[in-house]
Wavefront OBJ file of the C-alpha trace (Angstrom):
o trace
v 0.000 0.000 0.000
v 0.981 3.813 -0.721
v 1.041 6.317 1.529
v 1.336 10.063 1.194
v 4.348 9.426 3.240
v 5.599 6.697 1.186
v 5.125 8.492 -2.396
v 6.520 11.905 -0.758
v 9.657 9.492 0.561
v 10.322 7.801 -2.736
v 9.788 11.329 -5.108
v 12.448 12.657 -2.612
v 14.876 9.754 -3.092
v 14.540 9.899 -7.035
v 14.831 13.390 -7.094
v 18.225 12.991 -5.278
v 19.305 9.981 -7.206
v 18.932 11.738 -11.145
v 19.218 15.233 -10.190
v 22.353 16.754 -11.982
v 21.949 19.982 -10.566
v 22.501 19.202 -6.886
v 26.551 19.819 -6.230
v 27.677 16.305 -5.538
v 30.198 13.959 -6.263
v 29.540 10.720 -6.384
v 30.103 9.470 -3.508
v 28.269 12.036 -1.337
v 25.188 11.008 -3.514
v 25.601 7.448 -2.652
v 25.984 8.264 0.983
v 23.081 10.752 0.747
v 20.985 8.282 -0.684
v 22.060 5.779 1.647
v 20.988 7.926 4.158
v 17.390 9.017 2.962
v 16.841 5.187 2.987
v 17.925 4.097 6.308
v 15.951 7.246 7.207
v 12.808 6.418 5.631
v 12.906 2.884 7.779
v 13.612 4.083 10.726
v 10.622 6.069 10.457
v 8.577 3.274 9.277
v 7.973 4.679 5.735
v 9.316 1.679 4.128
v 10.130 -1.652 4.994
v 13.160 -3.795 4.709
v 12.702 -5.000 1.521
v 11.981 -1.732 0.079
v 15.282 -0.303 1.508
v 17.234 -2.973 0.399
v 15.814 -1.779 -2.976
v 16.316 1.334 -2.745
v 20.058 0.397 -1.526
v 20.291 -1.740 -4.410
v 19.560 1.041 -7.067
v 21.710 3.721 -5.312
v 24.994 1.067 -5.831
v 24.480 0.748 -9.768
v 23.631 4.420 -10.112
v 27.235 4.437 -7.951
v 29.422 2.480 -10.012
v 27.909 3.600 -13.110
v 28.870 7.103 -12.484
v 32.215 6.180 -10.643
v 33.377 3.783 -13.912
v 32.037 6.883 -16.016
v 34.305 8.795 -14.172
v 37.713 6.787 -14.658
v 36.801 6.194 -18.255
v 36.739 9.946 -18.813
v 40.639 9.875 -17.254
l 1 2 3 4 5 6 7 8 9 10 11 12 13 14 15 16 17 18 19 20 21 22 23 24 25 26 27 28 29 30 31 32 33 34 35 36 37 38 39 40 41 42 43 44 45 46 47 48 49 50 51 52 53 54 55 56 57 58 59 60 61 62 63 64 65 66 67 68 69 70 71 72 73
């Protein structure tokens, strides 16, 4: 089931997971991201699966952008 909460929760994530603007490498994304999800458990927004999910997508957003990154060395 969706909540407000949840929806809210997972636009937020996105949002920080595809938007260039935001001044970040790539690791503080990944640790931001990391963050929002442990966050959004805590609170009871999600559940485990859902954060593992979440986790899951942040590390191949990760090493996408950190191969991208030695490729353009």
């Amino acid at each position: 089931m969706f909540t407000n909460a949840k929806v809210d929760a997972f636009t937020a994530w996105h949002d920080l997971l595809i938007n260039p603007e935001l001044e970040l490498d790539s690791q503080e994304r990944y640790d931001e991201l990391l963050k929002l999800a442990d966050g959004f458990q805590a609170e009871g927004i999600i559940d485990s699966h859902e954060r593992r999910t979440l986790i899951e997508v942040a590390t191949v957003a990760y090493t996408r952008a950190v191969t991208a990154e030695v490729c353009e060395k």
